[in-house]
Z-matrix of the N, CA and C atoms (Angstrom, degrees):
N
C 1 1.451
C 2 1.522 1 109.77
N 3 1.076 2 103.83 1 118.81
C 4 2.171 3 118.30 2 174.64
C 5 1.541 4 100.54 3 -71.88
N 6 1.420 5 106.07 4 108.47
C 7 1.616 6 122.71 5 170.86
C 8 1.207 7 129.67 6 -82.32
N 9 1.928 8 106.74 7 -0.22
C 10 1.701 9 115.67 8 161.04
C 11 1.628 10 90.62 9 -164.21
N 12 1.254 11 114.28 10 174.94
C 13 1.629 12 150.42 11 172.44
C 14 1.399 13 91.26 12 -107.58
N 15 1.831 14 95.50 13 130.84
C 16 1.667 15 112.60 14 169.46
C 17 1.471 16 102.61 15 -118.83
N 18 1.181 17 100.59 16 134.00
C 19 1.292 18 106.97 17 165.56
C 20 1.475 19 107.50 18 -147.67
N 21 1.320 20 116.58 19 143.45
C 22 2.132 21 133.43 20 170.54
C 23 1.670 22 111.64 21 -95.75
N 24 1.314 23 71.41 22 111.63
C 25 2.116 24 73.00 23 176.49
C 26 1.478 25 99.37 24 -149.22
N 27 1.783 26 90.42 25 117.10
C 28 1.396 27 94.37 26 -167.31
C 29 1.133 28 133.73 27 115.32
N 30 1.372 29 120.25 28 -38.90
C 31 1.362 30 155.57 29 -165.89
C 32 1.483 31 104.19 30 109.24
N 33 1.681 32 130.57 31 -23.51
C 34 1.568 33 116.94 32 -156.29
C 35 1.877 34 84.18 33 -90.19
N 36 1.446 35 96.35 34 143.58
C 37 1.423 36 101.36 35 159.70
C 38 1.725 37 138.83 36 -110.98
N 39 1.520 38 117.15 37 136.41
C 40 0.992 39 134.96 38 -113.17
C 41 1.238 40 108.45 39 -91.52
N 42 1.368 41 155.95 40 75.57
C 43 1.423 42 113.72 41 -124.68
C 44 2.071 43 71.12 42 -113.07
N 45 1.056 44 131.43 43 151.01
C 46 1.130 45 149.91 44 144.41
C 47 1.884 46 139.51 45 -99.16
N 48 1.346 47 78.66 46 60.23
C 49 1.908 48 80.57 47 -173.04
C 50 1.681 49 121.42 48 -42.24
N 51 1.253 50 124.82 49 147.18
C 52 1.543 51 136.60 50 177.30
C 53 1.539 52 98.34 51 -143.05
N 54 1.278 53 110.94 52 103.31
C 55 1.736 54 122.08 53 163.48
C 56 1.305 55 108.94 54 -167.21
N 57 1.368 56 112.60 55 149.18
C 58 1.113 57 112.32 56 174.01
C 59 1.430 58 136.99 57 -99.13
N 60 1.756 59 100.97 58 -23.63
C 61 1.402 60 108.96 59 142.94
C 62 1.556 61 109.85 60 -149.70
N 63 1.033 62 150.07 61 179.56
C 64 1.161 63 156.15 62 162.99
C 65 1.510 64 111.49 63 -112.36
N 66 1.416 65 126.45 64 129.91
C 67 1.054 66 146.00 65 -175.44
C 68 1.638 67 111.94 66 -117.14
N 69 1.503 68 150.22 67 169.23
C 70 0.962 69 152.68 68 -174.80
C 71 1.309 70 126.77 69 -50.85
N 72 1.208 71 117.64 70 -49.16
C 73 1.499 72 137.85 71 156.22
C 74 1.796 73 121.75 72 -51.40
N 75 1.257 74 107.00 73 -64.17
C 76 1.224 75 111.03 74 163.59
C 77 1.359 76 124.91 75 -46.89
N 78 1.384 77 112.83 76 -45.86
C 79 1.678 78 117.99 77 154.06
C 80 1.557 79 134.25 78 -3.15
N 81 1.756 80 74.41 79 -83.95
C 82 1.722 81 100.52 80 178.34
C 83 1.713 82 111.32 81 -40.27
N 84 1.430 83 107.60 82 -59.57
C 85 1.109 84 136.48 83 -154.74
C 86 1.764 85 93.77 84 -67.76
N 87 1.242 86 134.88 85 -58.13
C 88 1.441 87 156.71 86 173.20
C 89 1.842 88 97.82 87 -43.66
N 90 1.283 89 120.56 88 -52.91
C 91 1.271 90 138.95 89 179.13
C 92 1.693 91 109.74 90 -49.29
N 93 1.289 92 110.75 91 -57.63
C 94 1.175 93 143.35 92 -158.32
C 95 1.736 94 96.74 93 -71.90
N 96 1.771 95 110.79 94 -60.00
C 97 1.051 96 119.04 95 175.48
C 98 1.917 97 141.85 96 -53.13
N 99 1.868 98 90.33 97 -24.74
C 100 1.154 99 114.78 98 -166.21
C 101 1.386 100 87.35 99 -92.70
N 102 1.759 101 123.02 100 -69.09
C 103 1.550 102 101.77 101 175.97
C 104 1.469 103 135.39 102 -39.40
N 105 1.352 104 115.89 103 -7.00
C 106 1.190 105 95.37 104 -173.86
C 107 1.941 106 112.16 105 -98.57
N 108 1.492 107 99.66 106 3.94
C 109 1.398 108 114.63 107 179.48
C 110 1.555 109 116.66 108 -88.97
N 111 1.402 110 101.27 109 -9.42
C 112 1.771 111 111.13 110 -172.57
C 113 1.579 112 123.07 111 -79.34
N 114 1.268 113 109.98 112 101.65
C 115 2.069 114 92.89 113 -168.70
C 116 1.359 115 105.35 114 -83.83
N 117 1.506 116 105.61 115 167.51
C 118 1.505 117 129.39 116 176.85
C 119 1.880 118 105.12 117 -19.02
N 120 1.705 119 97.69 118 -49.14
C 121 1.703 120 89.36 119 -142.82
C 122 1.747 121 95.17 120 -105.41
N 123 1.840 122 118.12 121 33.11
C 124 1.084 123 127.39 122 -164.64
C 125 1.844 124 137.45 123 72.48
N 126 1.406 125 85.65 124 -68.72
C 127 1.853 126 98.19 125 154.60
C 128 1.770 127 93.36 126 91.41
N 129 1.401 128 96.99 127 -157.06
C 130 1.777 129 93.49 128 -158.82
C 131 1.896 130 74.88 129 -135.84
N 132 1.543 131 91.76 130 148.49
C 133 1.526 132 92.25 131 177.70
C 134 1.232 133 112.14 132 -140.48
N 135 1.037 134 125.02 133 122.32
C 136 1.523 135 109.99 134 173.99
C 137 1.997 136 115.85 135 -110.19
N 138 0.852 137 116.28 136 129.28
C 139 1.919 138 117.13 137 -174.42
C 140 1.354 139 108.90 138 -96.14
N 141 0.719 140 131.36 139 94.09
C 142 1.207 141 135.01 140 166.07
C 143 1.596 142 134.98 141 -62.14
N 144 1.077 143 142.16 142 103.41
C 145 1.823 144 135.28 143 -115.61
C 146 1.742 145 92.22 144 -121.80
N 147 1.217 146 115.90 145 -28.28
C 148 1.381 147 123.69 146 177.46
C 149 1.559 148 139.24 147 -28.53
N 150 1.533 149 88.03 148 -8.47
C 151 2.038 150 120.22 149 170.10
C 152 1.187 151 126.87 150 -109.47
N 153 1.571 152 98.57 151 -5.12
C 154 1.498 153 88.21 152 -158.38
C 155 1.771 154 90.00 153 -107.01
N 156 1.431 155 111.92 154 127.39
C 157 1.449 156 119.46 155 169.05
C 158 1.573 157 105.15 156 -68.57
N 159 1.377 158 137.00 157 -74.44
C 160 1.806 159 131.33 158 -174.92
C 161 0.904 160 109.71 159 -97.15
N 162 1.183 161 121.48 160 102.49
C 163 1.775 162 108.20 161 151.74
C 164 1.357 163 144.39 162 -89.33
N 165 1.807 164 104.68 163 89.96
C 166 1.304 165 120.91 164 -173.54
C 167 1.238 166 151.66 165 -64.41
N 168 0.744 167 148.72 166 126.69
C 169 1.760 168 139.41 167 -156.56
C 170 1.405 169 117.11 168 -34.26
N 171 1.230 170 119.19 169 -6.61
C 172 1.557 171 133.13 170 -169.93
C 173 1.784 172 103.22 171 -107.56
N 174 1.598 173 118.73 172 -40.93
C 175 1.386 174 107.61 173 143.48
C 176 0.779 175 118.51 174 -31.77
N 177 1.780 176 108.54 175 -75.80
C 178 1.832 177 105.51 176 -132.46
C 179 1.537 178 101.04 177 -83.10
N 180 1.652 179 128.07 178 28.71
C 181 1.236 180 133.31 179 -162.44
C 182 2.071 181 90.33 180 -125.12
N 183 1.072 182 104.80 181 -41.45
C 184 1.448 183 111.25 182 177.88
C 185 1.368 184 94.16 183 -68.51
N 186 1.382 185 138.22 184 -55.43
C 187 1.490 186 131.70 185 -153.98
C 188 1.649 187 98.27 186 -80.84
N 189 1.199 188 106.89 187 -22.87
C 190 2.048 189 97.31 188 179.31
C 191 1.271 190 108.47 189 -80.45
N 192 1.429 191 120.42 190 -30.16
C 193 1.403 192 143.94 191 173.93
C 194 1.651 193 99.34 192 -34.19
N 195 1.334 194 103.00 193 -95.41
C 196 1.804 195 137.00 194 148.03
C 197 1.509 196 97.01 195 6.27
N 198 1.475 197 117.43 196 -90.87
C 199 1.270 198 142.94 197 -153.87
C 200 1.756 199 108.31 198 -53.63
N 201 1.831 200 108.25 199 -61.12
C 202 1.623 201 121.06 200 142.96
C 203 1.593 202 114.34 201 7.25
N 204 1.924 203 94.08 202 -77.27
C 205 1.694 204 116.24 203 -161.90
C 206 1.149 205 111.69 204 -62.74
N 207 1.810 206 108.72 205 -46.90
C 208 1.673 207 113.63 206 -178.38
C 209 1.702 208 110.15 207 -65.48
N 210 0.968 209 85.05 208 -43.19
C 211 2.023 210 86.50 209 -177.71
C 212 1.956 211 112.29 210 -63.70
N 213 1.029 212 101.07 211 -38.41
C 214 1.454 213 102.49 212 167.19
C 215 1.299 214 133.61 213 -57.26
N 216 1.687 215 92.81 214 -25.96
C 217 1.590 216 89.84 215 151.68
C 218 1.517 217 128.17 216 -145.78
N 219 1.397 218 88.86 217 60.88
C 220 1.332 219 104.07 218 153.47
C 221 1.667 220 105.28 219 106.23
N 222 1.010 221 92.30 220 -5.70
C 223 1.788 222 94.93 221 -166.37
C 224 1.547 223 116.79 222 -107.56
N 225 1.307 224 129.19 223 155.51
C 226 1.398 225 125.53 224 -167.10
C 227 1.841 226 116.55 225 -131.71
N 228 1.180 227 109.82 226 146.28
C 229 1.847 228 128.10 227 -171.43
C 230 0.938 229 111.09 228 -111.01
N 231 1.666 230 124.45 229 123.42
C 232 1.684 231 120.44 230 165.29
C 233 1.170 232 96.84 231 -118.05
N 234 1.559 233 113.56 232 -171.72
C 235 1.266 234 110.35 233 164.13
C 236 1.534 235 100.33 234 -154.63
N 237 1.381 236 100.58 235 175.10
C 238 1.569 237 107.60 236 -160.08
C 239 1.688 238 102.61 237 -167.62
N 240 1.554 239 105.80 238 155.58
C 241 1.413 240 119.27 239 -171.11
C 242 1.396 241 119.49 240 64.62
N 243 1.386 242 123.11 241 27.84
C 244 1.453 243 123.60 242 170.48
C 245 1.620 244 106.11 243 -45.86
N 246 1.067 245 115.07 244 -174.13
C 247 1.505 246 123.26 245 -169.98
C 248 1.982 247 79.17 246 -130.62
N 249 1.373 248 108.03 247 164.62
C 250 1.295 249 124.57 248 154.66
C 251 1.404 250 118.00 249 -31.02
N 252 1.621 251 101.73 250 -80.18
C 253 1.708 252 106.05 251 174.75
C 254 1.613 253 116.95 252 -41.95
N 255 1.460 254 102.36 253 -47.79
C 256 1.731 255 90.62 254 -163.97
C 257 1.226 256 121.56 255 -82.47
N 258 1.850 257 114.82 256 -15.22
C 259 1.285 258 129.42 257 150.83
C 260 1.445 259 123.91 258 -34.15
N 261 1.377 260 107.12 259 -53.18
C 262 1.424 261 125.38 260 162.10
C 263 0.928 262 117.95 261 -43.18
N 264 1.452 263 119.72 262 -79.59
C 265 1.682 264 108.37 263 172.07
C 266 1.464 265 119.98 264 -27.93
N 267 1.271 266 105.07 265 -58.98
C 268 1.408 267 123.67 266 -166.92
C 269 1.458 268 112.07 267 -14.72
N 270 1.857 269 93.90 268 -64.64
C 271 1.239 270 132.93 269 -156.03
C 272 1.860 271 106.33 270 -74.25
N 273 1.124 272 104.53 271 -49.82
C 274 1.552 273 121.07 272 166.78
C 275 2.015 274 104.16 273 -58.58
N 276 0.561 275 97.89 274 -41.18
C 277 1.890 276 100.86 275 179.47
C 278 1.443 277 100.13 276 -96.89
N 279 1.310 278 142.30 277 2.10
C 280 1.385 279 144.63 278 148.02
C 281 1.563 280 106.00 279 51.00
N 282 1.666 281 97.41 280 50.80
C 283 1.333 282 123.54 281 172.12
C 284 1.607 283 115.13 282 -85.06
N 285 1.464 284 96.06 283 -13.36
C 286 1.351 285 117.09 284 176.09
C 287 1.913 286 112.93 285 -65.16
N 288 1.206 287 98.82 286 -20.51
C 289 1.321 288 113.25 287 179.19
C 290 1.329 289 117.93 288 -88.13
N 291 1.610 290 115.84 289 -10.75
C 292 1.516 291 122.72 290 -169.03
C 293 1.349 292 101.34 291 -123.13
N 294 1.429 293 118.54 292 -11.28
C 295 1.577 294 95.00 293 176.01
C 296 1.924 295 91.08 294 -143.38
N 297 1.563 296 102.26 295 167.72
C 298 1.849 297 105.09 296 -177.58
C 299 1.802 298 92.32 297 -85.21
N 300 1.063 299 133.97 298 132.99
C 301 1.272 300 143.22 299 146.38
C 302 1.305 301 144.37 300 -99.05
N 303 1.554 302 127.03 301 127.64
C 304 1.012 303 112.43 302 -149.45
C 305 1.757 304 91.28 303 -134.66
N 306 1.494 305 106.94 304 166.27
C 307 1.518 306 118.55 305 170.63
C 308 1.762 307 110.79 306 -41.33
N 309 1.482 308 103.72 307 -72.03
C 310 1.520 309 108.80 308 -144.42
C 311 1.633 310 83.19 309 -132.50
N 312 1.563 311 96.50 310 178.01
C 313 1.591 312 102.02 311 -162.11
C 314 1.530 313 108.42 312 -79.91
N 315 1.724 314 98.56 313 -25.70
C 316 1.855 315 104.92 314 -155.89
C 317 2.192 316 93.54 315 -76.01
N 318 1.592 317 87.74 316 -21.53
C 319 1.495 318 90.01 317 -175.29
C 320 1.544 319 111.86 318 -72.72
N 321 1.141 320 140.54 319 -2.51
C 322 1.380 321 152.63 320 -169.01
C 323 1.615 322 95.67 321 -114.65
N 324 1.179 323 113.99 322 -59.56
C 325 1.715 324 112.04 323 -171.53
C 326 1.227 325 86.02 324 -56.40
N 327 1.745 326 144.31 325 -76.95
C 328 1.404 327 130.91 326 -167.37
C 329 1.349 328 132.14 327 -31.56
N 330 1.828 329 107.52 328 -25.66
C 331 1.189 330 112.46 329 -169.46
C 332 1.979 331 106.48 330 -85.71
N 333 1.652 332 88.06 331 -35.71
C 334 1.989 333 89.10 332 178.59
C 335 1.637 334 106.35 333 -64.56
N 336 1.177 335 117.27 334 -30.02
C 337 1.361 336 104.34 335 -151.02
C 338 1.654 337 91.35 336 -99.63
N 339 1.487 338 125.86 337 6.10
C 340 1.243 339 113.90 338 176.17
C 341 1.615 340 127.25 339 84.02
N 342 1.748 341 118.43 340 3.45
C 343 1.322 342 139.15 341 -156.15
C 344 1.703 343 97.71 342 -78.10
């Protein structure tokens, strides 16, 4: 099972998550999926949260995971379109501190590309 849609527009790539929660298994598999989207020189990422109904400690542990790899080399993760609830979390797990967040998606692409 595909735990987001990738798409590059722009150069930043797009990641669009759809889950409703992630459980242990799904994890692995989510883990597995995301590394294989990460290039050499990190790249620019933006996540887009706008699918995801819970975001559980087992997410927001895969997406710091993720975020870790890209920054290590050189490359950077925002995210954008949280919902209310997962904002919440967000904010309570002071994830807000580890990644730039923004309303909507076009508001994040404006911010990589400098618009």
């Amino acid at each position: 099972m595909t735990h987001f849609t990738h798409e590059k527009i722009q150069g930043i790539d797009v990641i669009r998550f759809c889950f409703n929660e992630i459980g242990l298994q799904q994890r692995e598999v989510m883990k597995k999926e995301l590394d294989s989207v990460i290039p050499e020189n990190g790249g620019k990422f933006l996540f887009n949260l706008s699918g995801v109904g819970f975001l559980s400690s087992l997410a927001i542990a895969t997406m710091v995971f993720f975020a870790k790899k890209v920054r290590e080399r050189g490359g950077e993760v925002k995210l954008c379109a949280a919902s209310e609830g997962t904002r919440n979390v967000i904010k309570i797990v002071q994830l807000d501190k580890v990644f730039e967040i923004f309303d909507t998606e076009r508001e994040a692409m404006k911010n990589f590309t400098g618009e």
